[in-house]
VOGU-3710 file (C-alpha; in Angstrom, 3 decimals, decimal comma):
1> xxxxxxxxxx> 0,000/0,000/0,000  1,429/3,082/-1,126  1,727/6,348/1,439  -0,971/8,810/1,166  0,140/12,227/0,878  -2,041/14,555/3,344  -3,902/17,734/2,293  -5,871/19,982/5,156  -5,068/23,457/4,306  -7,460/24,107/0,808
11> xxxxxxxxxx> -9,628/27,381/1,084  -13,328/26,576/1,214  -14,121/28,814/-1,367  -13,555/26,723/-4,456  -15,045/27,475/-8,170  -17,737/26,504/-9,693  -15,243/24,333/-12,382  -13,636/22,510/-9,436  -16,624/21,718/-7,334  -18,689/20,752/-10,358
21> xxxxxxxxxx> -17,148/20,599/-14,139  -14,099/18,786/-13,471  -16,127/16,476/-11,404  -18,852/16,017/-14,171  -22,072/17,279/-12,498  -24,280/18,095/-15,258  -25,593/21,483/-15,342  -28,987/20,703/-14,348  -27,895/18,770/-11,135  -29,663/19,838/-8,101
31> xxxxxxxxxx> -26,318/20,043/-6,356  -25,874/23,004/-8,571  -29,186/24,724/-7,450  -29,042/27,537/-4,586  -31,332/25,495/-2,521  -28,269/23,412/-2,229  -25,293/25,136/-2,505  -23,526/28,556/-0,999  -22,857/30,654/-3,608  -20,349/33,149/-2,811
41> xxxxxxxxxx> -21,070/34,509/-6,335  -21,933/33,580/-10,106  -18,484/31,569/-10,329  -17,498/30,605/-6,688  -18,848/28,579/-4,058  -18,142/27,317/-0,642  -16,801/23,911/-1,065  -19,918/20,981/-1,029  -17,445/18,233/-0,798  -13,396/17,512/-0,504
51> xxxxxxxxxx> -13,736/15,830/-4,024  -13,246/19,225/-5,216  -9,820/19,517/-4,876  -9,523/16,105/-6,784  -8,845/17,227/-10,126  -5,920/19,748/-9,066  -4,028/16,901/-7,239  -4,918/14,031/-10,106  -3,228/17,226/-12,695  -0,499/17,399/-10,305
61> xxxxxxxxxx> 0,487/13,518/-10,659  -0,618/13,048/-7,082  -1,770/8,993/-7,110  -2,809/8,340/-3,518  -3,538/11,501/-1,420  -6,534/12,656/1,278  -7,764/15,788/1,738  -9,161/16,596/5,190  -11,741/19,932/5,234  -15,121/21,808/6,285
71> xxxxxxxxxx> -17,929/21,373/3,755  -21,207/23,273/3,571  -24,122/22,540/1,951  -27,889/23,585/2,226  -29,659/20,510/3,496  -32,815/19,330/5,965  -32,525/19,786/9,581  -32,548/16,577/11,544  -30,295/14,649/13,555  -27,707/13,842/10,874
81> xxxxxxxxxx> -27,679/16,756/8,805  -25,989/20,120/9,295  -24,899/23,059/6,996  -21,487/22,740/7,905  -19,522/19,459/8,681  -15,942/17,774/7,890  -15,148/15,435/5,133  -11,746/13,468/4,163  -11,205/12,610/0,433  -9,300/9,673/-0,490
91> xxxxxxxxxx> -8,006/8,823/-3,842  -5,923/6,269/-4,806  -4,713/5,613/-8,581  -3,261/2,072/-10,111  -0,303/1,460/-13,003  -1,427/-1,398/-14,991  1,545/-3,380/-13,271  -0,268/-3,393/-9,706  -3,360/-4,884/-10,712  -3,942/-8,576/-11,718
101> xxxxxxxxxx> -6,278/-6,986/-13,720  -6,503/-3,760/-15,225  -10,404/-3,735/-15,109  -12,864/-1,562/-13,249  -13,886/-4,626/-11,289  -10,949/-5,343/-9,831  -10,347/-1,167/-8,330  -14,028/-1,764/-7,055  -12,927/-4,884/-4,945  -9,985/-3,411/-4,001
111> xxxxxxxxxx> -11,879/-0,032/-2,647  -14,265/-2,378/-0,727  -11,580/-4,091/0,800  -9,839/-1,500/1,893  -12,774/1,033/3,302  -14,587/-1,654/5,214  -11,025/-2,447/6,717  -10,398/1,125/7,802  -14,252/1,547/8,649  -14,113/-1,982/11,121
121> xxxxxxxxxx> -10,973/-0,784/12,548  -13,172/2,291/14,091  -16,536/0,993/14,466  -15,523/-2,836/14,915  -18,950/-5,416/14,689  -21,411/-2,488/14,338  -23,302/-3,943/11,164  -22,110/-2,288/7,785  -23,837/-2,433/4,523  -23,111/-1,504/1,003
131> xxxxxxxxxx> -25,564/-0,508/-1,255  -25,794/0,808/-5,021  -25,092/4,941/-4,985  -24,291/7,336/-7,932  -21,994/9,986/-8,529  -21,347/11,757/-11,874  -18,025/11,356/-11,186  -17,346/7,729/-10,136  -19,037/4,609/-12,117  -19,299/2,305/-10,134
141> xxxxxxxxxx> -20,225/4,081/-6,996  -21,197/2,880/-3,729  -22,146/4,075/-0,239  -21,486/2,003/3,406  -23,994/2,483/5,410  -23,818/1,637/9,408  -26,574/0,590/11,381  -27,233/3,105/14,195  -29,910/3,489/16,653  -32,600/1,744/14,706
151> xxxxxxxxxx> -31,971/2,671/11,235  -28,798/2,236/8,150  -26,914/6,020/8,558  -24,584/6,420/5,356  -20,915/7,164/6,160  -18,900/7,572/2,882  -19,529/7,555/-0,548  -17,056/5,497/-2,909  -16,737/4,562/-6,851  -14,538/3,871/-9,345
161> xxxxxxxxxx> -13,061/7,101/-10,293  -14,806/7,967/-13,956  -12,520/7,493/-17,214  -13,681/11,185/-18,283  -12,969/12,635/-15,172  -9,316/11,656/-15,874  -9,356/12,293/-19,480  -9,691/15,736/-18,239  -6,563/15,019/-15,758  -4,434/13,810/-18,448
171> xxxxxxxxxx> -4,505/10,786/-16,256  -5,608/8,239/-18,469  -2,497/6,128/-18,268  -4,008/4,844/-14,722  -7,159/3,533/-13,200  -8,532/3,894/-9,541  -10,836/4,425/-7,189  -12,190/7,595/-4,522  -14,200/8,081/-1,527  -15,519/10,517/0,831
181> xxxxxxxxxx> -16,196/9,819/4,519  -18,273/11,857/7,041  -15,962/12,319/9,795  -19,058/13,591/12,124  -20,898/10,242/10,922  -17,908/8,086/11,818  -17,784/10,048/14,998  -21,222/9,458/15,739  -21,347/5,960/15,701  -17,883/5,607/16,720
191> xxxxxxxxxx> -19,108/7,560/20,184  -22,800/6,598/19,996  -23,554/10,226/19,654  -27,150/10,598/18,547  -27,614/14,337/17,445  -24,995/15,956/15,324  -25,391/18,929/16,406  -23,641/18,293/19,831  -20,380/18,534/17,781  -20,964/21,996/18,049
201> xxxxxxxxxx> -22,174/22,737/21,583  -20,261/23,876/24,359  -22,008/21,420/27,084  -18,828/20,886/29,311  -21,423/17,820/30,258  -20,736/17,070/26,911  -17,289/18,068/26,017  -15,823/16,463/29,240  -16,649/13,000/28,395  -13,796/13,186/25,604
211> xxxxxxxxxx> -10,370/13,899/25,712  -7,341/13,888/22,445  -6,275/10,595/21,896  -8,939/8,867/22,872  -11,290/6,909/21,383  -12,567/4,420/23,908  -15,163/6,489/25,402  -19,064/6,473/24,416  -21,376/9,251/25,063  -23,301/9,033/28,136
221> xxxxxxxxxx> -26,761/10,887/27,873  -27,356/13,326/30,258  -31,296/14,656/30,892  -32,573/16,143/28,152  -34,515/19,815/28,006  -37,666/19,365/27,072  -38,957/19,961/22,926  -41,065/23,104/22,246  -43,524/22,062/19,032  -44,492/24,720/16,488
231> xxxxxxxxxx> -46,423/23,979/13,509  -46,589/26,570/10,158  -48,338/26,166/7,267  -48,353/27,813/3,973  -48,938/27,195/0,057  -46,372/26,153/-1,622  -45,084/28,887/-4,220  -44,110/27,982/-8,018  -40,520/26,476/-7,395  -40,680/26,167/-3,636
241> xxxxxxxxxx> -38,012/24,049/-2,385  -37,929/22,661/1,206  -34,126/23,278/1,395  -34,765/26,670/1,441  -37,656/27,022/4,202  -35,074/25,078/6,372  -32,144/27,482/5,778  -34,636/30,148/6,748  -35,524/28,761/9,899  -31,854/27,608/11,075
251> xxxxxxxxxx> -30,843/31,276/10,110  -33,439/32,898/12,520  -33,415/30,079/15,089  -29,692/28,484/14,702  -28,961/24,894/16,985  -31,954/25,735/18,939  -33,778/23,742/15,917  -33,646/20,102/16,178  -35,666/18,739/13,670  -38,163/20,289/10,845
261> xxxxxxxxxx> -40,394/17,853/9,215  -43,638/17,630/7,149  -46,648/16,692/8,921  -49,357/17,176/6,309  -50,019/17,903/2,729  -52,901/19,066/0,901  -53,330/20,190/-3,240  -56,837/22,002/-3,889  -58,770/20,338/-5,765  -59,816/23,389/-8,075
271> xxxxxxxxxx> -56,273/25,300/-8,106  -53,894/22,663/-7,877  -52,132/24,478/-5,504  -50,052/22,326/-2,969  -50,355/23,036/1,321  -47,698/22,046/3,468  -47,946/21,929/7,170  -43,828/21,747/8,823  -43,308/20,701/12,712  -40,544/22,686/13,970
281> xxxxxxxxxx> -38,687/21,018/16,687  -37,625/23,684/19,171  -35,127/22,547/21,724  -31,716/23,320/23,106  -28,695/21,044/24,426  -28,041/23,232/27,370  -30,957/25,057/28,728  -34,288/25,094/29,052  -36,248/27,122/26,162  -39,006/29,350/27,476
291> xxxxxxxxxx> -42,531/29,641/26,253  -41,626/33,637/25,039  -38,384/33,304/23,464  -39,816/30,223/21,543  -43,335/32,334/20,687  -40,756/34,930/19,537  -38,398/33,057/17,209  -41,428/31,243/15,631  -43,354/34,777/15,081  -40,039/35,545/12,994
301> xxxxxxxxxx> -40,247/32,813/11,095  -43,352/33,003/10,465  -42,476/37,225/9,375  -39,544/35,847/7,671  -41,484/33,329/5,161  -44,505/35,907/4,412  -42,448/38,995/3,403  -39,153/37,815/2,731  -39,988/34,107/0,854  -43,056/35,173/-0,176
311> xxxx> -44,782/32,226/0,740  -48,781/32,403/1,896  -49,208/31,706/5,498  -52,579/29,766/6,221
//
């Protein structure tokens, strides 16, 4: 196994060609839409994924490397999903003299072999599955999944790194294979941590249970503040994307959020216009929320979608 050079210094702003041409997303890709990405303007965004900085190193001659950085992307609000988290790229690239053979089969066995090594050798028996992904930019691609508190929580994304991708590389003298890993999804299994967001608080009753260097300890709940429940419902406007209700509320409400969900649906018969009724999830990891603070952040939401969205309160 060859050594893999170490990246963790890359700006987050990336362009628009490194986060998405060079990496084949087609233009009409959601991941290219607002709702999903920061823009930082027409050609620049922040960084959606480490596989952005593939390209440069593949141009380079770089043939095994891993990038360590923050991504950001626009996503739901739950347990396992937050604007900003950490990701580690790894790419590794074959001569035709260190495979038996040359074929994309033979990378894909060899990228299976190795990620559920390194993943056992963190999370050791917890059940691991892979199942059938896709990426523009890898063919064949695969996620592992881990099986965590009652349900399969992806953990990386993989493939078989796509000829065109290094056509464009000038790299078509090799053949190999790339993943991504969520290093708060490793972490939260790894520590039995249920709620990402507690990556990000500054509980000491939660930042005392770990120390550098080790990796033997496991989370041990502590009582829980109590959920406020809000409900808001509006029509849906021409284009309306969920994405970008839940950046609105996490703006105005930030990690006091937990969890935003649908909890009805209606289209008028007549119009065709489509209802939505959204449960926000009001509660914070270190204090109890109060009936007025709560009544206040969910009367700015509530401002915030009418005049600023646009969307029709019911």
């Amino acid at each position: 196994m060859p050594l893999f050079r170490t990246y963790d210094e890359f700006p987050p702003v990336v362009t628009t060609t490194q986060n998405f041409d060079d990496l084949l997303v087609p233009k009409d890709h959601p991941g290219r839409r607002p709702t999903d990405t920061f823009y930082v303007d027409q050609a620049h965004v922040l960084r959606t994924h480490t596989s952005a900085h593939q390209s440069e190193l593949l141009r380079r001659g770089e043939n095994a490397f891993l990038v360590t950085a923050d991504c950001y992307r626009r996503d739901e609000i739950d347990a396992s999903h937050y604007p900003v988290f950490h990701q580690m790229e790894g790419v590794r690239l074959f001569a035709p003299s260190e495979l038996a053979s040359f074929t994309a089969e033979a990378v894909l066995e060899d990228l299976k072999r190795t990620l559920e090594g390194l993943v056992r050798s963190l999370l050791g028996d917890v059940p691991l599955r892979w199942v059938d992904a896709y990426f523009p930019f890898t063919h064949p691609s695969l996620e592992l999944e881990a099986f965590f508190h009652g349900s399969w929580l992806e953990v990386l994304g993989s493939g078989v790194i796509h000829t065109d991708v290094l056509k464009l590389c000038d790299r078509t003298d090799r053949i190999g294979w790339a993943f991504g890993i969520g290093i708060e999804r490793i972490a939260m299994v790894l520590f039995d941590v249920p709620d990402i967001r507690l990556f990000w608080t500054q509980d000491k009753r939660f930042l005392e249970q770990f120390s550098d260097g080790n990796i033997s300890n496991r989370f041990k709940p502590f009582s829980k503040y109590p959920p406020v429940y809000k409900d808001i419902t509006f029509w849906c406007p021409p284009g309306f994307h969920e994405n970008d209700f839940c950046s609105a509320v996490r703006d105005i409400a930030g990690d006091l959020v937990e969890r935003v969900q649908v909890i009805d649906e209606f289209t008028h018969g007549k119009t065709g216009r489509q209802s939505r009724c959204y449960r926000i999830t009001y509660r914070s990891m270190e204090r109890s929320l109060t009936n007025t603070e709560i009544d206040e952040l969910q009367q700015n939401v509530r401002t915030h979608v009418s005049q600023e969205l646009r969307y029709e309160l019911r």
